[in-house]
C-alpha positions in Angstrom: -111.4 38.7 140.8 -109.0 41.7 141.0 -108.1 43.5 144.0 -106.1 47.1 144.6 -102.6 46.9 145.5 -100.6 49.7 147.2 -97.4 50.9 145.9 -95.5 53.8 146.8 -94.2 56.6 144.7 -90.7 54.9 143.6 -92.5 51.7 143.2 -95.3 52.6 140.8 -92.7 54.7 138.8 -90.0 51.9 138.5 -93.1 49.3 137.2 -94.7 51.7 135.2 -91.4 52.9 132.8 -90.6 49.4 133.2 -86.5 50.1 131.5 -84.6 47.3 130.3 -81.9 48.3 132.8 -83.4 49.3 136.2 -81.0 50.8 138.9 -82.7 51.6 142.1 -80.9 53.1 145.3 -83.3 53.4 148.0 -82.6 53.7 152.2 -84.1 50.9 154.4 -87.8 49.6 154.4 -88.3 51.6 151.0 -89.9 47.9 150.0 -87.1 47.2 147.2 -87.2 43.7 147.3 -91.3 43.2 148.1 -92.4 45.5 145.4 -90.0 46.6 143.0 -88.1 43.4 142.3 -91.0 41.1 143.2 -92.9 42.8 140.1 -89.7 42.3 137.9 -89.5 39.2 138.5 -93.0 38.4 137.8 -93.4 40.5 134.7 -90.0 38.5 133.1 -91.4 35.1 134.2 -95.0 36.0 133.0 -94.5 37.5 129.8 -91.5 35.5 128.4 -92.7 31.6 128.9 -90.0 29.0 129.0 -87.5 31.5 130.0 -84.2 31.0 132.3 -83.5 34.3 134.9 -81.0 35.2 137.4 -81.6 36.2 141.1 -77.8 37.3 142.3 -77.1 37.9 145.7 -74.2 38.7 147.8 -74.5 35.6 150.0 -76.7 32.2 149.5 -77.4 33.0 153.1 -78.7 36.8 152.1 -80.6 35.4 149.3 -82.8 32.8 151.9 -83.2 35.2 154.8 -84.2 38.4 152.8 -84.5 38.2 148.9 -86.6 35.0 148.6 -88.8 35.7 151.5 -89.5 39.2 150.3 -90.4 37.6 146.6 -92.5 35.2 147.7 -94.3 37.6 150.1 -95.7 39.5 147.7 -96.1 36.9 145.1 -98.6 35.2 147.4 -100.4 38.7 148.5 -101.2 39.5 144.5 -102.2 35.6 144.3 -99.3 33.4 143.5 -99.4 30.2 145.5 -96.1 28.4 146.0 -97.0 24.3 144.9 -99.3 25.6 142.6 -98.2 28.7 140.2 -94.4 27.6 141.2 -92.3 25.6 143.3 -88.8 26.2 144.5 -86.0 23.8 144.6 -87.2 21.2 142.7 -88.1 19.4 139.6 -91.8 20.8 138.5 -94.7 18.8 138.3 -95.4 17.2 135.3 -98.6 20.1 134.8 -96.2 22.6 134.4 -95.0 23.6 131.3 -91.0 22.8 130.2 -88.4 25.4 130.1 -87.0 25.8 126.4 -83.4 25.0 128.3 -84.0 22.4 131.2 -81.7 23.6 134.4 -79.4 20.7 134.7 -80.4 20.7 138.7 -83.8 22.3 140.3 -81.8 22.6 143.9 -81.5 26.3 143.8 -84.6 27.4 141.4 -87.6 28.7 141.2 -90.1 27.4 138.4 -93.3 28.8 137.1 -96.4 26.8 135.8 -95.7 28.0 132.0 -91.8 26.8 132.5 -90.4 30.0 133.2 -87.4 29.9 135.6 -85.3 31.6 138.3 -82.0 30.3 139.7 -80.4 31.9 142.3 -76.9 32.8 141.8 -74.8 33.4 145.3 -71.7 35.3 145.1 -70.2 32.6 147.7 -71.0 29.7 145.7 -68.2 29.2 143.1 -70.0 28.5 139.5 -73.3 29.1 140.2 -73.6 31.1 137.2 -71.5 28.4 134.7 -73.1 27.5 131.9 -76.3 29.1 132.2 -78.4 31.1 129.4 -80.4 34.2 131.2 -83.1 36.2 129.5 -83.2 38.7 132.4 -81.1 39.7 135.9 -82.4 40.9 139.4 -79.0 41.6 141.3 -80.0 42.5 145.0 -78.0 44.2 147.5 -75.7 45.3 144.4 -73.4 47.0 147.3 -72.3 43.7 148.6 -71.4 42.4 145.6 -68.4 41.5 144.3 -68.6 43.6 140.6 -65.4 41.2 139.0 -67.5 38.5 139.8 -71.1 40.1 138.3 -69.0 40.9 135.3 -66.9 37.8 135.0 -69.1 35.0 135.7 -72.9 36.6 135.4 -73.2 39.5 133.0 -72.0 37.3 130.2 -75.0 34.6 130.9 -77.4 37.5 130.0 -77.6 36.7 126.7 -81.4 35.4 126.3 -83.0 33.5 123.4 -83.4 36.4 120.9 -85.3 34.3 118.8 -87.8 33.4 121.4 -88.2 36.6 123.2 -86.4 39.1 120.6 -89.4 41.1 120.5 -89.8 41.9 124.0 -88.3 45.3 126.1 -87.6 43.1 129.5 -85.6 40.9 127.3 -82.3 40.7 128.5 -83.4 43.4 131.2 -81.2 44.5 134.3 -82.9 45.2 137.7 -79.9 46.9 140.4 -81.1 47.3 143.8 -79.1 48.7 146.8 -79.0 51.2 149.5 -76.0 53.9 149.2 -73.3 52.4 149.3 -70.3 54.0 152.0 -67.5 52.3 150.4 -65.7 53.1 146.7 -65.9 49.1 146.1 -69.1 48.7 146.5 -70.1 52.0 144.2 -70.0 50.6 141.5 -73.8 50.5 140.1 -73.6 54.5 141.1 -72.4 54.7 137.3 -75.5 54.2 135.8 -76.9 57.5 136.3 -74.8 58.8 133.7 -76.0 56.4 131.3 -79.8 57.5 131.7 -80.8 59.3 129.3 -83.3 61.1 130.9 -85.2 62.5 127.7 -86.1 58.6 126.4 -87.6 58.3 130.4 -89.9 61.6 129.8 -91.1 60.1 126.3 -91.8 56.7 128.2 -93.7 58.5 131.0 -95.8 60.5 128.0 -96.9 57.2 126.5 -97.5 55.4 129.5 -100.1 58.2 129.9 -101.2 58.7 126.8 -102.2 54.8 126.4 -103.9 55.2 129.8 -105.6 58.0 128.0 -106.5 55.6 125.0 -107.7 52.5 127.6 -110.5 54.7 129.0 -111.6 56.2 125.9 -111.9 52.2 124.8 -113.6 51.3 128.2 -116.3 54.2 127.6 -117.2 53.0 124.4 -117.3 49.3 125.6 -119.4 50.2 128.5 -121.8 52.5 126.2 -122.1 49.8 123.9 -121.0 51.6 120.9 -118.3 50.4 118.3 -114.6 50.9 119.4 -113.4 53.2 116.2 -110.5 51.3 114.3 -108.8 54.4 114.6 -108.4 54.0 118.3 -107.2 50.7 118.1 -104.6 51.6 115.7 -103.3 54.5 117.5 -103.4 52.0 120.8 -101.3 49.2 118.9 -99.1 51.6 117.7 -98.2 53.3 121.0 -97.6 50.3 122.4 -94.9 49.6 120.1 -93.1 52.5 120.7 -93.5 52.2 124.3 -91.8 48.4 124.4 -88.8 49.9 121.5 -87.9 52.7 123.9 -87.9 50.3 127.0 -85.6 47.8 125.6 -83.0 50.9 125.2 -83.9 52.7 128.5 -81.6 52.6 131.8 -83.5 54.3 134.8 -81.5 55.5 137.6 -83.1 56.4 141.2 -82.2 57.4 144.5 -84.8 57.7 147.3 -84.6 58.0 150.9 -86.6 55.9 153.2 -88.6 58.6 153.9 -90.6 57.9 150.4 -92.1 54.9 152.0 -93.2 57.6 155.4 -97.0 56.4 155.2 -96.5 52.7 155.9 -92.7 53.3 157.9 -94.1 56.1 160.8 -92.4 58.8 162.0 -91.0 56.2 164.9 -89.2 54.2 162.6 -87.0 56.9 161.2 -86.4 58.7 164.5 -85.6 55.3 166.2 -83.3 54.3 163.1 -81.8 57.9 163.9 -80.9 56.8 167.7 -79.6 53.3 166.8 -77.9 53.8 163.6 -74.4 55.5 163.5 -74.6 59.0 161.8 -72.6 57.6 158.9 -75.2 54.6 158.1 -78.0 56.9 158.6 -77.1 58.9 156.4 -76.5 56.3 153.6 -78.5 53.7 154.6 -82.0 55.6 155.6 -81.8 59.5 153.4 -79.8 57.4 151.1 -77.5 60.1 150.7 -74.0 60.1 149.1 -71.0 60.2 151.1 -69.8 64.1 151.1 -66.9 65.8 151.8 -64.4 64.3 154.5 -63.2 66.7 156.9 -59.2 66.7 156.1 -59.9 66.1 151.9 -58.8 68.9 149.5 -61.8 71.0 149.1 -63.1 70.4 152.6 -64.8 73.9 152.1 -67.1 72.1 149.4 -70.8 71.6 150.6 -73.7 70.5 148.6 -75.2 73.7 148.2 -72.2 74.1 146.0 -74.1 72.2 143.7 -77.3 73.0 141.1 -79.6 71.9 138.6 -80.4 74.0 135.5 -82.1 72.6 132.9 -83.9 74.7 130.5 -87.3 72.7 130.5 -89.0 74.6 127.7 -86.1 73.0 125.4 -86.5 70.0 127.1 -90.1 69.5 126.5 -90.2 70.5 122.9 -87.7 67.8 122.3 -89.9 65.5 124.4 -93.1 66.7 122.1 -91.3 66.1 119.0 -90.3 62.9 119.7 -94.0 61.8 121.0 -95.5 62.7 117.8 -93.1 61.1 115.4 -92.4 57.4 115.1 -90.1 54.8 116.5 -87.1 56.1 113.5 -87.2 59.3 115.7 -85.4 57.7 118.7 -81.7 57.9 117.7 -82.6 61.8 117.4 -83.2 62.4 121.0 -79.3 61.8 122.0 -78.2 64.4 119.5 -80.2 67.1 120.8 -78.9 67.0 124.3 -76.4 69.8 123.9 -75.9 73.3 125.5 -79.3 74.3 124.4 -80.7 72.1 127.1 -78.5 74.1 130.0 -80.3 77.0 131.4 -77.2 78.4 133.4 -75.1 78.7 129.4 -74.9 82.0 128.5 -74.8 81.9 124.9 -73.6 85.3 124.6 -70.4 85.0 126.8 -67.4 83.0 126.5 -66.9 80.0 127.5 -63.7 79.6 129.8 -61.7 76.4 130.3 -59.4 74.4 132.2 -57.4 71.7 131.0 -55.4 68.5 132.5 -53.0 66.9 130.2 -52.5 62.6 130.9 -51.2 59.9 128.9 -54.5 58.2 130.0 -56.9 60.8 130.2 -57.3 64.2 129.0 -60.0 66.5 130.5 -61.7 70.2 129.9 -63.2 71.8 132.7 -65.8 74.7 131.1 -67.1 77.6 133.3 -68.7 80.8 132.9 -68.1 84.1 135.5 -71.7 85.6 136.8 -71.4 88.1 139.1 -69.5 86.3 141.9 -70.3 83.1 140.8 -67.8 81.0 138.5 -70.8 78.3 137.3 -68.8 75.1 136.2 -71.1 74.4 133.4 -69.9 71.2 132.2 -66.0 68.7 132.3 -64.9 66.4 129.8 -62.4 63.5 129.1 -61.4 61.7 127.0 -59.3 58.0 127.6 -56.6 55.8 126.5 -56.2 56.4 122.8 -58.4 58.9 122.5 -56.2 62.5 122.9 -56.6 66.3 123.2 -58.3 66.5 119.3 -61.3 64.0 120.2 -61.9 65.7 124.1 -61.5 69.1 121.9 -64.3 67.5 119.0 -66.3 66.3 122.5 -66.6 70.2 123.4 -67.4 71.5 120.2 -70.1 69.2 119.3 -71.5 70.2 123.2 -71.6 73.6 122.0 -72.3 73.8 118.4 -75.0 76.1 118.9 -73.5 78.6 121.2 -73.2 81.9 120.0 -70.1 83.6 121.1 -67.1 80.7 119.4 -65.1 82.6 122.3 -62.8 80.3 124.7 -60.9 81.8 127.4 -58.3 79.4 127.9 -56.5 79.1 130.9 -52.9 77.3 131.4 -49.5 77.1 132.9 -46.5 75.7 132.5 -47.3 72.2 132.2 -48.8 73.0 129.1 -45.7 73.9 127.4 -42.8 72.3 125.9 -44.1 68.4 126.6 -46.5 66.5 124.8 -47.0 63.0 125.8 -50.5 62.6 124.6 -51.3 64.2 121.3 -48.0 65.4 118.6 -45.0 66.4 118.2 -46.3 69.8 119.0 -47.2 71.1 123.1 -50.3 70.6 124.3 -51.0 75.1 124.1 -50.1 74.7 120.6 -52.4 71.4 119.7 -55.3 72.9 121.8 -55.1 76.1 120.4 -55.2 74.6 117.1 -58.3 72.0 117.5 -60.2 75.2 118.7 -59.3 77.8 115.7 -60.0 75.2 113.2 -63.4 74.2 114.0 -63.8 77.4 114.1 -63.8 78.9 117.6 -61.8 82.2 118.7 -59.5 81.3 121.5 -57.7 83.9 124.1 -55.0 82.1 125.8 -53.9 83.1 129.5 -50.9 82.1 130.7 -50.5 81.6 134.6 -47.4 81.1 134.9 -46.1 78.1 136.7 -48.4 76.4 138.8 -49.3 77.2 142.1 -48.1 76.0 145.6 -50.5 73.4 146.9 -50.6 74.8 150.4 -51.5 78.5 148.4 -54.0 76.1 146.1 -55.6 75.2 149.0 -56.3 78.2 150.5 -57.4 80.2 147.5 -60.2 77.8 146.3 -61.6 76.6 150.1 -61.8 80.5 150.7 -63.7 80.6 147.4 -66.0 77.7 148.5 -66.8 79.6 151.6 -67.2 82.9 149.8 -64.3 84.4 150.9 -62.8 85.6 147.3 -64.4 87.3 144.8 -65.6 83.9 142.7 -67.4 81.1 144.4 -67.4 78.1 142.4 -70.2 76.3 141.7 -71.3 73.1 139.9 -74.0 72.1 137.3 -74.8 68.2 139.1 -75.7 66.8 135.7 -73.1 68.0 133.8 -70.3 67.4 136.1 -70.7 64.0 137.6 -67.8 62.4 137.3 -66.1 65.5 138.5 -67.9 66.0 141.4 -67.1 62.7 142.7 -63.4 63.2 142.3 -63.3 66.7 144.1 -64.8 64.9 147.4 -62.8 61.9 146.9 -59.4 64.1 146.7 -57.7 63.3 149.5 -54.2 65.3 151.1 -51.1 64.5 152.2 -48.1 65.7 154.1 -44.4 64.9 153.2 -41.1 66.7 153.1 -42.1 69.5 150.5 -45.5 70.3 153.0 -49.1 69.9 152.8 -50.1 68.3 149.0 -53.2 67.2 147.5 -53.0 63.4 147.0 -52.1 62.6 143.9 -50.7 59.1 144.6 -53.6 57.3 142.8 -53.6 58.5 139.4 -50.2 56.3 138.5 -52.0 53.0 139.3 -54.0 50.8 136.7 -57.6 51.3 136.5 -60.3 49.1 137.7 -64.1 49.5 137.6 -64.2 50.3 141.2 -61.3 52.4 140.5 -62.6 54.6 137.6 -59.7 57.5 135.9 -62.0 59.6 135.9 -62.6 59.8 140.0 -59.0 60.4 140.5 -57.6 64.2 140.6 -56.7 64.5 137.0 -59.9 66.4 136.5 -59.7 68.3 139.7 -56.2 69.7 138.8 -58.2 70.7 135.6 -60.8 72.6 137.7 -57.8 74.0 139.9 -56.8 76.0 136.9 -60.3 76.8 135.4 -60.7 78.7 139.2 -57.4 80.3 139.4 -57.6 81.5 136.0 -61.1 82.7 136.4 -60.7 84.1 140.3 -56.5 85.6 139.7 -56.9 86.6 135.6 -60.9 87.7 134.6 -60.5 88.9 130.7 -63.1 92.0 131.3 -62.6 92.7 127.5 -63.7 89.6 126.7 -66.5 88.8 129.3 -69.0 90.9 129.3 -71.1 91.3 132.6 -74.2 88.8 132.2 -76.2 87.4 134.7 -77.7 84.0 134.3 -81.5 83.0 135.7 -83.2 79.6 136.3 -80.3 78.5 138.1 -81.2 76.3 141.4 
């Protein structure tokens, strides 16, 4: 007998585009654990038999007081009783089915009546995760946990049985679950977002509904009596298989504040978590909100309304069209139409105006594009490590292969002259220059001169944050992740030349909680894109345009 189950907004939309990599960051009491990774869990253990997955948490103590209890609470709501569909702990009755690979110990597993198991795998227990093959991974409280650890010890146990469960999209699948974290250590799942590719989630959520669509028509016909049409069946079975190809490439990325989960919460529990929380975990830990601005960092003038979204959704859902009503060879496709055609604040008729950072590590463009008294910082690139100034060049091209007006206005000083640590034996203005012309772009170079006084720096872009000069900067949130994060991360410093931005980190080795690309290499790139743009506008060669759809 089936009953109705209740799940919220983020819940439902997590089970139903059901990506082999899952990354949800939700505040408090968003029920993350009850009924987003209690149905992963399930799913994995239900629809891949025999299989061995992993339940990481921060702590053993963690995992007992608030992951199992949360998993097992909603197991046994929806009809799973523990001693009969699974024990914990120990070695399965003799009813239950074997796992294909036997866990050397049942002490810290769960097992399933058709074999199927999950260990739990504690950050504070050395070796939990030795020697064990994992077809799937829940990692809970992902911003207590120690990443060298996940990536050392866990991440390479992911491998599955490809020739058991090959077939299947939660094969190998990733579920990431965390509130926002307050701490650079512990951001490290925050990554993920860029790897969403947010066209393959719109054709999931099409063929989600269009087999929905097909189930009724089938249900109708059933409940009429009449013949299901083999057509219908066909087109069913066929759907289906594109829906499971393009979850088993799919990462979904999420934030949500507690406030999602209002109707079961009240209004009491946010205003009481408002009183007893400190403004800081509030903020992260209930609107699940990303750490802005501090008060005494570089551009402490930047706020989020600095920030937009401008996708040109027309584009968007053509491609989305297309790719519904072609097969599963279409899929690679969708990637390489994700260009400048699918930015609504581009003006294909203007030039595009850059600044550049030079690094013997990494290499970045900063693109922007005057409107009115707006300079909208369409879109930043880098490139690392052995990649140089010709790929990052290539990267920008390729971005903008189908913009009209092969105009760059590119801005530069002195450091772009007479050194060349990362590409030739030619300077960087010279190597730029070229990588433009030849792939056939017009550029008009603007020399600045030497670079600016950080104390003047300063000044001139937070009085252009706070609309005080004639360009206000602004930022397209998709297109300028990475970048974003580094401008509030950009700290300053005082010493014996005066007031500096800090620059101390971008000399040290990278880590993954330490990314290159969060440091200021890219913001020194901006710093010139907006002096250029604010001290040197090329009238002649930008034309007075104004840009719509931008929010």
């Amino acid at each position: 007998m089936s009953k109705e189950v209740y799940f919220n907004k983020p819940q439902r939309l997590t089970q139903l585009i059901g990506a082999n990599i899952s990354v949800i960051v939700a505040g408090r009491r968003t029920g993350k654990t009850d009924s987003i990774a209690a149905p992963f869990v399930l799913r994995n253990m239900q629809r891949m038999p025999g299989s061995t997955g992993g339940i990481v948490v921060p702590t053993f103590k963690h995992g007992l007081t608030n992951t199992l209890p949360g998993l097992l609470a909603a197991w046994k709501r929806w009809g799973y009783i523990r001693g009969i569909h699974y024990v914990i702990g120990r070695k399965p009755p003799k009813t239950f089915a074997k796992p294909i690979i036997e866990p050397a110990e049942y002490e810290h597993v769960i097992t399933f009546y058709n074999g199927s198991c999950a260990v739990i795998i504690s950050q504070d227990r050395p070796g939990s995760s030795n020697s064990l093959t994992l077809s799937w991974l829940l990692v809970d409280e992902a911003k207590f946990i120690d990443y060298n650890k996940l990536k050392d010890e866990t991440l390479p146990a992911n491998g599955g049985i490809k020739s058991y469960f090959g077939k299947h999209s939660c094969n190998h699948s990733i579920m990431i679950l965390s509130d926002m974290p307050q701490t650079q250590k512990g951001s490290w799942f925050l990554h993920y977002k860029d790897k969403m590719d947010s066209e393959v989630i719109a054709a999931i959520e099409g063929l989600v509904y269009d087999i929905w669509r097909l189930k009724e028509r089938i249900k109708s016909f059933k409940e009429s009596g009449e013949a299901i049409p083999k057509q219908l069946l066909y087109t069913l079975k066929h759907k289906d298989r594109q829906l499971n190809q393009l979850r088993s490439i799919a990462t979904y990325y999420k934030e949500y504040s507690s406030i999602e989960n209002l109707q079961l919460l009240g209004e009491n529990y946010i205003r009481q978590m408002k009183r007893d929380l400190t403004p800081l975990t509030f903020q992260t830990s209930i609107l699940c909100q990303r750490i802005g601005i501090a008060k005494d960092g570089f551009y402490s003038s930047m706020r989020e309304g600095h920030k937009y979204d401008a996708s040109d959704m027309e584009y968007l859902d053509n491609v989305a069209q297309s790719f519904y009503d072609n097969d599963d060879s279409h899929i690679s496709a969708i990637g390489a139409q994700m260009d400048s055609r699918a930015d609504k604040d581009t003006d294909p008729n203007a030039p595009i105006c850059i600044g550049m950072d030079y690094n013997a590590n990494i290499n970045w463009i900063v693109a922007g594009q005057p409107s009115g008294r707006r300079l909208n910082v369409i879109k930043s690139f880098y490139v690392k490590f052995e990649r140089k100034i010709p790929a990052l060049v290539e990267e920008f091209c390729s971005y903008y292969a189908f913009h009209k007006n092969k105009t760059v206005i590119f801005y530069y000083d002195t450091t772009a002259l007479g050194s060349n640590y990362a590409v030739n034996e030619q300077d960087f203005r010279w190597v730029i220059i070229h990588e433009f012309e030849r792939r056939g772009w017009e550029v008009v170079d603007v020399y600045l001169g030497n670079p600016m006084r950080h104390d003047e720096k300063y000044l001139l872009i937070n009085q252009g944050f706070a609309g005080k000069q004639r360009l206000m900067p602004f930022f397209n949130r998709q297109n300028n992740d990475d970048l974003i994060l580094a401008i509030q991360a950009a700290g300053v410093t005082r010493g014996r030349n005066g007031f500096r931005k800090d620059k101390g980190g971008e000399k040290l080795a990278e880590s993954e909680e330490d990314l290159l690309e969060h440091r200021t290499d890219g913001t020194d790139a901006f710093d010139t894109l907006y002096i250029g743009a604010e001290k040197f506008p090329q009238t002649n060669h930008s034309p007075s345009y104004s840009v719509s759809g931008v929010s």
